[in-house]
LONUVEX-622080 format. One line per field, with one value per residue (C-alpha): residue in three letters; z, x negated, y. Coordinates in Angstrom, 1 decimal. Example, Ala and Ser with C-alpha at 12.3 -4.5 7.8 and 13.67 -1.06 7.14 Angstrom:
<rs>
type ALA | SER .
zz 7.8 | 7.1 .
xx -12.3 | -13.7 .
yy -4.5 | -1.1 .
</rs>
This chain:
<rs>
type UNK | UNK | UNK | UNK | UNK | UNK | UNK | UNK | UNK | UNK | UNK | UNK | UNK | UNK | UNK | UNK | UNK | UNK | UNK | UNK | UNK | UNK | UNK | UNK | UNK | UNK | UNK | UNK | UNK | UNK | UNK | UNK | UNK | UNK | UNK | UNK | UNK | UNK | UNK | UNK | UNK | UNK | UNK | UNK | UNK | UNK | UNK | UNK | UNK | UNK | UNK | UNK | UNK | UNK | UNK | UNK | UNK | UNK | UNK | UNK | UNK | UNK | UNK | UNK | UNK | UNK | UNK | UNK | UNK | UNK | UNK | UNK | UNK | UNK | UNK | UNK | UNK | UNK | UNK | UNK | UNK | UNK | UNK | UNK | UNK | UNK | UNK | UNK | UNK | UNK | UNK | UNK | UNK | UNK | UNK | UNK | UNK | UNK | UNK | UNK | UNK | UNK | UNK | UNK | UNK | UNK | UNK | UNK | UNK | UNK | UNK | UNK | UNK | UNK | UNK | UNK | UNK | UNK | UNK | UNK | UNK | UNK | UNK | UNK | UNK | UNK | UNK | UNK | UNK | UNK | UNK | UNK | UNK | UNK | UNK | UNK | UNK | UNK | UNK | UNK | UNK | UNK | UNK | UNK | UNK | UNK | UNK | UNK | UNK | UNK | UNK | UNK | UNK | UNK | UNK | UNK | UNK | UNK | UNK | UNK | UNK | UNK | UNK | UNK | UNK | UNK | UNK | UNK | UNK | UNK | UNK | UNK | UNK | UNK | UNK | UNK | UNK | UNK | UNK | UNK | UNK | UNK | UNK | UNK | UNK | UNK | UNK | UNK | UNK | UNK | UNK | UNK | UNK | UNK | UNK | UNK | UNK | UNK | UNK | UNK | UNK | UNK | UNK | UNK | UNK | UNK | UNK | UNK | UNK | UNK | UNK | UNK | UNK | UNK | UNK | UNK | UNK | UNK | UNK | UNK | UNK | UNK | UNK | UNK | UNK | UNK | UNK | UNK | UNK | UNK | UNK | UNK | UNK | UNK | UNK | UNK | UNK | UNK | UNK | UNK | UNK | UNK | UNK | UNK | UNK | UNK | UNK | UNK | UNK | UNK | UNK | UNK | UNK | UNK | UNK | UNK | UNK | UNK | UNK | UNK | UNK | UNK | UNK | UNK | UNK | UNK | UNK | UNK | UNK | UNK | UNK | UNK | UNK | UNK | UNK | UNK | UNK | UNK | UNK | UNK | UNK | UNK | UNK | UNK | UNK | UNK | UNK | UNK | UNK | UNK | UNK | UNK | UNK | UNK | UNK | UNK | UNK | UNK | UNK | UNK | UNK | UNK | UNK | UNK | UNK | UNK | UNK | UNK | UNK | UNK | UNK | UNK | UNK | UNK | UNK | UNK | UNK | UNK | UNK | UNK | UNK | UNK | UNK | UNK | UNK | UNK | UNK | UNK | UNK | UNK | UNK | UNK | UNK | UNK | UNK | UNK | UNK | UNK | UNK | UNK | UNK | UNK | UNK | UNK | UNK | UNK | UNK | UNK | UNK | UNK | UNK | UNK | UNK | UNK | UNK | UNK | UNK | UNK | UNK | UNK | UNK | UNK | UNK | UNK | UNK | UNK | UNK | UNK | UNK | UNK | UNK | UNK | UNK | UNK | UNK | UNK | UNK | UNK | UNK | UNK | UNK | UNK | UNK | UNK | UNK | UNK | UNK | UNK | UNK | UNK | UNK | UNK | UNK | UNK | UNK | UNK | UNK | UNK | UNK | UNK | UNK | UNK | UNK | UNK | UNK | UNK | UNK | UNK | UNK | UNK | UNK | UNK | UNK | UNK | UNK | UNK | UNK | UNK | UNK | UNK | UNK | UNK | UNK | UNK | UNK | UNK | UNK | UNK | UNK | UNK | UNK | UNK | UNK | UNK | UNK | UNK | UNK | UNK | UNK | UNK | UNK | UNK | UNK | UNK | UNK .
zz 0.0 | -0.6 | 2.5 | 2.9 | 5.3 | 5.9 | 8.1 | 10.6 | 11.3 | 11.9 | 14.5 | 16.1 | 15.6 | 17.6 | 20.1 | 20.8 | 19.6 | 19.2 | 20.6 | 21.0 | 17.3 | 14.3 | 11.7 | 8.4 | 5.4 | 2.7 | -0.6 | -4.5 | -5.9 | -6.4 | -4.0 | -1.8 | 0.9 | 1.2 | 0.9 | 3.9 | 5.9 | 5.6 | 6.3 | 9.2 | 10.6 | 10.0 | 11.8 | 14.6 | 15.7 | 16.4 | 14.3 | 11.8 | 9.4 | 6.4 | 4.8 | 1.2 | 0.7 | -3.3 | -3.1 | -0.8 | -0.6 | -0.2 | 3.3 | 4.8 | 4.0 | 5.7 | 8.7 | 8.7 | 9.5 | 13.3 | 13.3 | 16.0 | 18.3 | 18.3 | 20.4 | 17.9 | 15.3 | 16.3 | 16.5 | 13.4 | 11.3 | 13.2 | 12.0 | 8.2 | 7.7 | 10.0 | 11.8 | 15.6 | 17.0 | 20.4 | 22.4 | 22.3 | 19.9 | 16.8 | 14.3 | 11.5 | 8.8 | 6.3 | 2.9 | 0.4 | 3.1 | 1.4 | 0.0 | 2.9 | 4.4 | 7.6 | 8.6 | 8.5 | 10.5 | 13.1 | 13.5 | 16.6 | 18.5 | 17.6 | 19.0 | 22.3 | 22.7 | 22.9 | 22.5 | 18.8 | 16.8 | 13.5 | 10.1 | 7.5 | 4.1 | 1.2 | -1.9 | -2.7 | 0.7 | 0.9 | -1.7 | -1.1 | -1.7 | 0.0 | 3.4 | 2.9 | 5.0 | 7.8 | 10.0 | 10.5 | 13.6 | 15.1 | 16.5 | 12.9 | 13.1 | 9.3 | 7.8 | 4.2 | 1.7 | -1.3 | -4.0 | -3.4 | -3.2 | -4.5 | -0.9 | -1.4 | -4.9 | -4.2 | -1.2 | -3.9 | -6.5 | -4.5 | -4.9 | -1.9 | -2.6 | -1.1 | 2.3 | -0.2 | -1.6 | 1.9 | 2.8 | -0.4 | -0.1 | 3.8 | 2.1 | 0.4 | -2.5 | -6.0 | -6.3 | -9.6 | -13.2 | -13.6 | -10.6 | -10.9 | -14.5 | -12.8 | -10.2 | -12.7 | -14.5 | -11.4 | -10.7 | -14.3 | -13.9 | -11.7 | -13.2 | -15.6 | -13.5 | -11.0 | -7.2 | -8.3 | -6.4 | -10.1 | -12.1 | -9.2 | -9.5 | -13.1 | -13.3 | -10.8 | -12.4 | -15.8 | -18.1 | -20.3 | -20.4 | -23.1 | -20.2 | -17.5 | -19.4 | -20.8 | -16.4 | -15.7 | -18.8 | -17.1 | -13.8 | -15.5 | -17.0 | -14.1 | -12.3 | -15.6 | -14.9 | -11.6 | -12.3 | -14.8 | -11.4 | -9.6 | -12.8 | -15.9 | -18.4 | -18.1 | -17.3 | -14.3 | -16.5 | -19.0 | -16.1 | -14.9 | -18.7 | -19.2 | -16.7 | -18.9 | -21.9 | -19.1 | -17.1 | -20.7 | -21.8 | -18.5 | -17.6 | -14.0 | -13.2 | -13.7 | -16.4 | -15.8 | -18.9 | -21.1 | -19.8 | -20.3 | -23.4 | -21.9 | -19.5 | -16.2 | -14.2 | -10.8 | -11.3 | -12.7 | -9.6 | -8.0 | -10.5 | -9.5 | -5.6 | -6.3 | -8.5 | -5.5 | -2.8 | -5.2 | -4.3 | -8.0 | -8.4 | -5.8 | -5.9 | -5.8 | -4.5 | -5.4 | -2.3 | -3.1 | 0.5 | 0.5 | 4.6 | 6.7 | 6.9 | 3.6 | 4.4 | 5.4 | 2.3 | -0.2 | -3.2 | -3.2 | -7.0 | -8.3 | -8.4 | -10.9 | -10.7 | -10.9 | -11.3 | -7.9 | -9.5 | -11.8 | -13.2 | -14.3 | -15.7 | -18.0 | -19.4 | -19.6 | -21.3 | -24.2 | -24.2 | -27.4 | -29.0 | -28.8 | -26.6 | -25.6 | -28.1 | -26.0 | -27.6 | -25.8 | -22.5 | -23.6 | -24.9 | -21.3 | -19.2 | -21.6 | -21.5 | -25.2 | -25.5 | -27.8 | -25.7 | -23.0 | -20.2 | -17.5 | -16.3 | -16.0 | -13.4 | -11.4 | -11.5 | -9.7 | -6.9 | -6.4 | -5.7 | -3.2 | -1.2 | -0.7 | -0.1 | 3.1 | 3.9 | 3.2 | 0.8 | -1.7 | -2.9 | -5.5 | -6.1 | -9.3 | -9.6 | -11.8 | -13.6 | -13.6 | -16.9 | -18.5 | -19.5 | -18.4 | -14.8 | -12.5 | -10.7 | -8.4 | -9.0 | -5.3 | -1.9 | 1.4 | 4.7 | 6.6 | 10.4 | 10.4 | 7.0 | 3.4 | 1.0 | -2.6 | -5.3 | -8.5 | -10.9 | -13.9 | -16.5 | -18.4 | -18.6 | -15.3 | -16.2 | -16.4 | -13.3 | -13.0 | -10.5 | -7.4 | -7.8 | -8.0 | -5.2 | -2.8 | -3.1 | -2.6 | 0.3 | 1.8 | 5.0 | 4.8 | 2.6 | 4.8 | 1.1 | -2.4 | -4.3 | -8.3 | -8.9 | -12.0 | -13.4 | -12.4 | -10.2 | -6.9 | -7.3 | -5.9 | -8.3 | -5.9 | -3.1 | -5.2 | -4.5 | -7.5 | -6.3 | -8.1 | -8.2 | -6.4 | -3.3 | -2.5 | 0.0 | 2.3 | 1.9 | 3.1 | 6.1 | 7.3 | 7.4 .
xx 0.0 | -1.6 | -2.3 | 1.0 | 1.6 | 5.3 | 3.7 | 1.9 | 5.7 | 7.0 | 4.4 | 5.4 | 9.2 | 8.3 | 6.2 | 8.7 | 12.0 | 13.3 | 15.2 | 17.5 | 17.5 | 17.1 | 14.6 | 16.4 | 13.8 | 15.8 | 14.5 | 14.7 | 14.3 | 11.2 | 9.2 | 7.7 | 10.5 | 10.7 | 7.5 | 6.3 | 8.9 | 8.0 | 4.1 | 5.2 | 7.1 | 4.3 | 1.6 | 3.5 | 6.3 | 6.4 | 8.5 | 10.9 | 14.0 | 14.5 | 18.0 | 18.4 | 21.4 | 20.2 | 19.8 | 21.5 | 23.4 | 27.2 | 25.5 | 23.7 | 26.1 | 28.8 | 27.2 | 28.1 | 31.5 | 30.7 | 28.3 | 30.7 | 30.3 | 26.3 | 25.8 | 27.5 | 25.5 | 22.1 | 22.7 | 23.8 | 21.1 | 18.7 | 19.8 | 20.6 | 17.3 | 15.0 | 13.4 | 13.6 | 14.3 | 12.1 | 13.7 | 11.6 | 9.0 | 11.3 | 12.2 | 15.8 | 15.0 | 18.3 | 16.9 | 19.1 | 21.7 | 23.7 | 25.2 | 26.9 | 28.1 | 30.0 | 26.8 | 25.4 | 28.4 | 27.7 | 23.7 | 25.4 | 26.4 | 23.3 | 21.2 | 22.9 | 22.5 | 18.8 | 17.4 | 15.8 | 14.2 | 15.8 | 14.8 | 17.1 | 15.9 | 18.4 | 18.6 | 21.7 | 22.3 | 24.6 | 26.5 | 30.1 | 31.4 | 28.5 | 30.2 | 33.5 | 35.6 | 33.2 | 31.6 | 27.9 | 25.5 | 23.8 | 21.5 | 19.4 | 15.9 | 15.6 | 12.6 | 11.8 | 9.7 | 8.3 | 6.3 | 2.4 | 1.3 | -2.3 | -4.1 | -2.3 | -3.2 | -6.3 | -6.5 | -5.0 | -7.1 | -10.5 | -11.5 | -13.4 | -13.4 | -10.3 | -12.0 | -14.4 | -11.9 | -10.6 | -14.2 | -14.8 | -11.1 | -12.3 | -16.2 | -13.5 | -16.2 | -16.6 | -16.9 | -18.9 | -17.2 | -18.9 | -17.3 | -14.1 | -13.8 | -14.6 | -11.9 | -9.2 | -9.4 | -9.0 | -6.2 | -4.9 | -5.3 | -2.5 | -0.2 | -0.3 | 0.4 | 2.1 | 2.8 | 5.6 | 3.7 | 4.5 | 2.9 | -0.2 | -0.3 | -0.4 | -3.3 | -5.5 | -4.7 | -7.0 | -3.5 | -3.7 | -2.1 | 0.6 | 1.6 | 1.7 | 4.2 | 6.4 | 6.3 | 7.4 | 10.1 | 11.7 | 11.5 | 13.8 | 15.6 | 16.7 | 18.1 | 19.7 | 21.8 | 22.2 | 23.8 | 26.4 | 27.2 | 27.9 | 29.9 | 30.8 | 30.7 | 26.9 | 26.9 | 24.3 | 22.0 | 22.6 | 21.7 | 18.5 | 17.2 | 17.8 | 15.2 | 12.1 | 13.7 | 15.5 | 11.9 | 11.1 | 12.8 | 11.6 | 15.1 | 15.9 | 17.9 | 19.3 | 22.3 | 24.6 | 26.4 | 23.0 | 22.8 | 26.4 | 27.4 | 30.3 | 31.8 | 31.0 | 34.2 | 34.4 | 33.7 | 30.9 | 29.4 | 30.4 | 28.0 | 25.5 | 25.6 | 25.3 | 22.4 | 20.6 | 21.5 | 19.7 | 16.4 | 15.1 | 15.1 | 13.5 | 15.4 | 14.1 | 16.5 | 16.8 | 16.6 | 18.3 | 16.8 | 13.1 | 12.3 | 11.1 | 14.3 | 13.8 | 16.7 | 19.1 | 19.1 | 19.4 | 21.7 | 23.6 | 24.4 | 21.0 | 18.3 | 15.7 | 15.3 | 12.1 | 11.6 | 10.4 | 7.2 | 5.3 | 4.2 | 8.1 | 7.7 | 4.9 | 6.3 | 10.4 | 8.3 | 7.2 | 10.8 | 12.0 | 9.7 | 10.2 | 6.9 | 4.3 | 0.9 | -2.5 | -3.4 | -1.4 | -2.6 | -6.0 | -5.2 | -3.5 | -6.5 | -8.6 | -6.5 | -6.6 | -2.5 | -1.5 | 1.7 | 2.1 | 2.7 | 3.0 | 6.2 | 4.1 | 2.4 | 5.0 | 6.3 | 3.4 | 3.4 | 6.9 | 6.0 | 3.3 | 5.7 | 8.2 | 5.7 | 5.1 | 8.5 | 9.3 | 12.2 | 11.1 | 12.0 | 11.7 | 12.6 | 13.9 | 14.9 | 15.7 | 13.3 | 14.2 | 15.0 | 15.0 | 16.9 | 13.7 | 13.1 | 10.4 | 10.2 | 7.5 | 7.5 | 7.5 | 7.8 | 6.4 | 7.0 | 3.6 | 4.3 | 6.1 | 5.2 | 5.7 | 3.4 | 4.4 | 2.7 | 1.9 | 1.6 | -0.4 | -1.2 | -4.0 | -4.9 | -4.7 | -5.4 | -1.0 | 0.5 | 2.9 | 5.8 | 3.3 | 2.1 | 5.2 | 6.4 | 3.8 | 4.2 | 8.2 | 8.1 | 4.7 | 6.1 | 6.5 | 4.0 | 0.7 | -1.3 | -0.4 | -2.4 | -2.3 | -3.0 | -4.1 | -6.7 | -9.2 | -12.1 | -11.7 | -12.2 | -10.3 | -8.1 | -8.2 | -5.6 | -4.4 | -6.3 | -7.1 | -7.2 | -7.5 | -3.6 | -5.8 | -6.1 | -2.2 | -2.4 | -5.0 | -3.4 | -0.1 | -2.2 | -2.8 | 0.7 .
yy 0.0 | 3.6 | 5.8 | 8.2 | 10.9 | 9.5 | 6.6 | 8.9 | 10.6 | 7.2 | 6.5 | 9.9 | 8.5 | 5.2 | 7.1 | 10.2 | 9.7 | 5.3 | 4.0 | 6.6 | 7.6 | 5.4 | 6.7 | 7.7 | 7.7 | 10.0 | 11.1 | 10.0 | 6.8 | 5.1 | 7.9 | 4.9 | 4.8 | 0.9 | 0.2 | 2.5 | 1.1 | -2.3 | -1.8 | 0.2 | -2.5 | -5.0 | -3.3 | -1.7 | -4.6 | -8.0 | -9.3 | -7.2 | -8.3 | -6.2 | -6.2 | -4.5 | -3.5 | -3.3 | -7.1 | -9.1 | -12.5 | -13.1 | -14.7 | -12.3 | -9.8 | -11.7 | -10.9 | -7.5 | -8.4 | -9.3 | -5.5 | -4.5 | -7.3 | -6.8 | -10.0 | -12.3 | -9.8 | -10.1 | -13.9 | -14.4 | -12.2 | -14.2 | -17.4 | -16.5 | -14.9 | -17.4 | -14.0 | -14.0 | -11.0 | -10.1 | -6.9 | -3.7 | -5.8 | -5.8 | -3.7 | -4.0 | -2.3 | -1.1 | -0.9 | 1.1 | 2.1 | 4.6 | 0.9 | 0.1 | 3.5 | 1.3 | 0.1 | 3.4 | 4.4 | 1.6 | 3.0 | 4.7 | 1.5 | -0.2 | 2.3 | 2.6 | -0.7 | -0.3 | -3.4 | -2.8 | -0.2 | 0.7 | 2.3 | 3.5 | 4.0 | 5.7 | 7.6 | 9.7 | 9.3 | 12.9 | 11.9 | 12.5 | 9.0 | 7.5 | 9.1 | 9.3 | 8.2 | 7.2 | 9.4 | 10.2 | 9.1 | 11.9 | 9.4 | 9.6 | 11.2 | 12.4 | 11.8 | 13.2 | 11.0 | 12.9 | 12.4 | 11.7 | 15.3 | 16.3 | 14.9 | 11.2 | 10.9 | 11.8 | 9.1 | 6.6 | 7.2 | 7.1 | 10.1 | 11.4 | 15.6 | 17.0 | 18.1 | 19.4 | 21.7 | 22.9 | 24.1 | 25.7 | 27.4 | 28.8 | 30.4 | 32.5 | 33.0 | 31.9 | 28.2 | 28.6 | 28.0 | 24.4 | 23.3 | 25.0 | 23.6 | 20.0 | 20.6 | 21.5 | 18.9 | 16.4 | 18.4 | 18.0 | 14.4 | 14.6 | 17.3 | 14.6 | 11.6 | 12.8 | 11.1 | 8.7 | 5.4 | 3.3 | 5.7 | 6.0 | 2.4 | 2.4 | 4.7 | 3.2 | -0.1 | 1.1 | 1.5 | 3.9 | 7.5 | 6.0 | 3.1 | 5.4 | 7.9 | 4.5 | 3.6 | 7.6 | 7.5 | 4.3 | 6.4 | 9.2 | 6.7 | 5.3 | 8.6 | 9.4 | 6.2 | 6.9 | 10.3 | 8.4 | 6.2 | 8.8 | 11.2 | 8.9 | 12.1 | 12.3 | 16.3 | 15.6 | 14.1 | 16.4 | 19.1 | 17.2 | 17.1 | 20.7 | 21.5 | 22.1 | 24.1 | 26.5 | 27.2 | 27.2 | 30.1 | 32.3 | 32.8 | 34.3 | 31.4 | 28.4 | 28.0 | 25.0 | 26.1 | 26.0 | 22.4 | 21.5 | 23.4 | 24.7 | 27.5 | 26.5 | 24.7 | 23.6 | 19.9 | 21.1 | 23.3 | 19.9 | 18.3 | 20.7 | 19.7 | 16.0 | 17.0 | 18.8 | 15.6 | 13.2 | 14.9 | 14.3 | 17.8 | 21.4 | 24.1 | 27.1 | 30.0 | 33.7 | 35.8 | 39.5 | 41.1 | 40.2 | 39.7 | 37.7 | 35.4 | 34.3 | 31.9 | 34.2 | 36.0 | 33.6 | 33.7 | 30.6 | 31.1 | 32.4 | 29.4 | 28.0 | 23.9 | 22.1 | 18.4 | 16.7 | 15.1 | 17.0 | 13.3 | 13.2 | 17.0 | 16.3 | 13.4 | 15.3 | 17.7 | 15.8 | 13.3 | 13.9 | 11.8 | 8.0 | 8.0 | 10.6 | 10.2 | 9.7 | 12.4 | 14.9 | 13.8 | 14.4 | 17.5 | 18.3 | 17.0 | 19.7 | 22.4 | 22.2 | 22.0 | 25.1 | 26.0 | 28.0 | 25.9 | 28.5 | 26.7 | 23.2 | 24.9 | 26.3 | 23.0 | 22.0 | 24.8 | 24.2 | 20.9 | 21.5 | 23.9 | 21.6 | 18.8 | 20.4 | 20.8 | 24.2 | 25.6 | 27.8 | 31.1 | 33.8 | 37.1 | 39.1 | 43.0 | 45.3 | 47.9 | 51.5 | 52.7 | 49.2 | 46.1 | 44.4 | 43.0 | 41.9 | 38.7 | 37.2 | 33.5 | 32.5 | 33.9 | 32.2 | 33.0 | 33.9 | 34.4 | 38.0 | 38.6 | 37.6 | 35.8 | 36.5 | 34.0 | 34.3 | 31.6 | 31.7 | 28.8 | 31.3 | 35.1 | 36.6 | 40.0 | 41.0 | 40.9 | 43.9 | 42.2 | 41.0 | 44.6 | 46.2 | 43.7 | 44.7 | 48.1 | 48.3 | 45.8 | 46.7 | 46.4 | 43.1 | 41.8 | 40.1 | 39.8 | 38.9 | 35.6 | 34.7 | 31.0 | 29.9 | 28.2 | 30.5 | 30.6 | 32.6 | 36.4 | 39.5 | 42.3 | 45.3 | 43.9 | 40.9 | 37.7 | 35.1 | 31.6 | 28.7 | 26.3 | 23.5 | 25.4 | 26.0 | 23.4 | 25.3 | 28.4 | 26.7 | 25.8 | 28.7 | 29.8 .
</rs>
């Protein structure tokens, strides 16, 4: 299993918050929930039983039916699945639990009883018919699972430099073209691949770039069907695939009627919600009075959308074809593409921020006297202060809204940073910082 930063919050779980609360892994499909859940349970109980939901038999899922006597329960699940169960030494693990949303419901019960840990893993979990009807246990301790971010692909792929990078960030000098060039690269390597734990695999395996896209186009594949599980007409999918061309198009916000090809409706705002719960995609929300309650000032209706993985970007990118030519992953790797792929790049900081679970935020206003506006790409919230970003894929020398941005809300702006490709380097108060070191400066926040 690769090293994730998931498992160390389930150790702080199991050390601070079982039994009382069951651990509820949520996030999209194929992000490495199961998997971290079952190592977990390996190295850290006695003995565990893992029931998938996904994939279960007529008999195990009969047992179910004596959940609310838990005597008769744990009796039975012994029995069916050969696993004994040792109290305070075991751990039940519910795989896919969004399946069964009455033995979600009966998490509460289970964990009064006390005498086992328990671990919840779902996708679509906030779905509205996934809860319908039953009524939630506030005895869950939520736990997101993303995407690898930069650090666990790094882990994955063996590649020992990323304290490297966090020194070099804190000498808050020039790191030197060479190396900056050499560090871009490795950090194109994963724009390219992304943190989906398949397509990781994949790479680390030897396949080439053409076999890791075909694994990341199954990936999309798979939420697309999804979607059509959850909506028949196909409009979420439709809204997930429109991603690319809208950040494309350097809109101010998101356009369900670009994706739908109609005037928006109700349903479709519904659409829209279901969208956001499946955690395939980051919002990224408008906020109309820049502060330092970022969250308090968010426009509900004005958001761009990114793609969770910037693996699954790249590839959506490039979908129209029946597969995406080697080619133009070298061409990525070498910053050799012709287009300008600004948006890839956002992609990728949006990424980062919500890696570290944060939301994220932008801002748009009006200019005076024009038909133009400004926008600053993101906004971060740095103690009592704001930390307005930036994001470049190229030329840094433009960068009218972070100015303009810092000088109408200087009261609240702490400093102002372009990322880009670049090497570090200063532009009187604006600092230039190469995308690879987001991380550290989340750090410091």
């Amino acid at each position: 299993m690769f090293r994730r930063k998931v498992y160390e919050e389930l150790v702080d779980w199991k050390k601070n918050y079982a039994p009382k609360y069951a651990a509820l892994l949520e996030g999209a499909r194929r992000v490495g929930k199961s998997t971290v859940a079952e190592e977990f349970a390996k190295e850290n109980y006695r003995t565990y039983i893992k029931v998938d939901f996904a994939n279960i038999t007529k008999e195990l899922l009969d047992v179910f039916g004596d959940i609310a006597n838990q005597k008769v329960f744990f009796l039975r699940l012994q029995a069916v699945t050969g696993i004994t169960l040792y109290p305070r030494e075991s751990v039940i693990i519910f795989d896919e639990i969004q399946r069964q949303p009455i033995v979600r419901q009966a998490i509460k019960y289970l964990v009064a009883d006390g005498t086992y840990d328990y671990i919840e893993t779902g996708s679509l979990i906030s779905i509205k018919k996934n809860v319908k009807d039953i009524v939630i246990p506030s005895e869950e301790h939520k736990i997101s699972v993303y995407p690898m971010d930069y650090e666990e692909f790094m882990w994955a792929i063996g590649n020992n430099t990323y304290p490297l990078l966090r020194d070099l960030y804190k000498l808050d000098s020039e790191v030197g073209n060479g190396t900056n060039r050499k560090l871009m690269k490795d950090f194109r390597i994963y724009m390219a691949v992304g943190g989906m734990p398949q397509a990781v695999e994949a790479y680390v395996n030897g396949k080439n770039f053409s076999e890791i896209d075909r694994v990341k186009r199954d990936i999309i594949d798979l939420y697309i069907d999804d979607f059509k599980k959850i909506d028949s007409s196909g409009l979420i999918g439709r809204m997930y695939e429109s991603i690319p061309s809208q950040l494309a198009t350097n809109k101010k916000r998101y356009m369900i009627s670009k994706a739908t090809g109609k005037r928006k409706t109700k349903k479709d705002v519904e659409r829209m919600s279901d969208l956001l719960d499946s955690k395939t995609v980051i919002p990224c929300y408008n906020t109309y009075n820049p502060s330092i309650a970022l969250a308090q000032s968010r426009d509900e209706d004005t958001f761009k959308l990114y793609l969770s993985d910037i693996g699954l970007f790249t590839t959506m990118i490039f979908k129209a074809s029946p597969k995406t030519d080697e080619n133009v992953y070298t061409k990525l790797l070498g910053d050799k593409l012709p287009a300008d792929l600004g948006y890839l790049y956002e992609n990728a900081v949006a990424q980062m921020i919500t890696a570290t679970n944060r939301s994220a935020f932008y801002h748009t206003w009006n200019k005076e006297n024009s038909t133009h506006s400004y926008e600053v790409d993101f906004l971060l919230q740095d103690k009592t202060k704001l930390l307005p970003l930036e994001v470049k894929s190229s030329a840094i020398k433009k960068h009218e809204s972070i100015d303009a941005f810092c000088k109408k809300y200087s009261k609240y702006v702490s400093r102002s940073i372009l990322l880009s490709q670049k090497d570090v380097g200063k532009d009187n108060n604006l600092k230039l910082k190469p995308i690879y070191m987001l991380p550290f400066i989340i750090e410091e926040l």
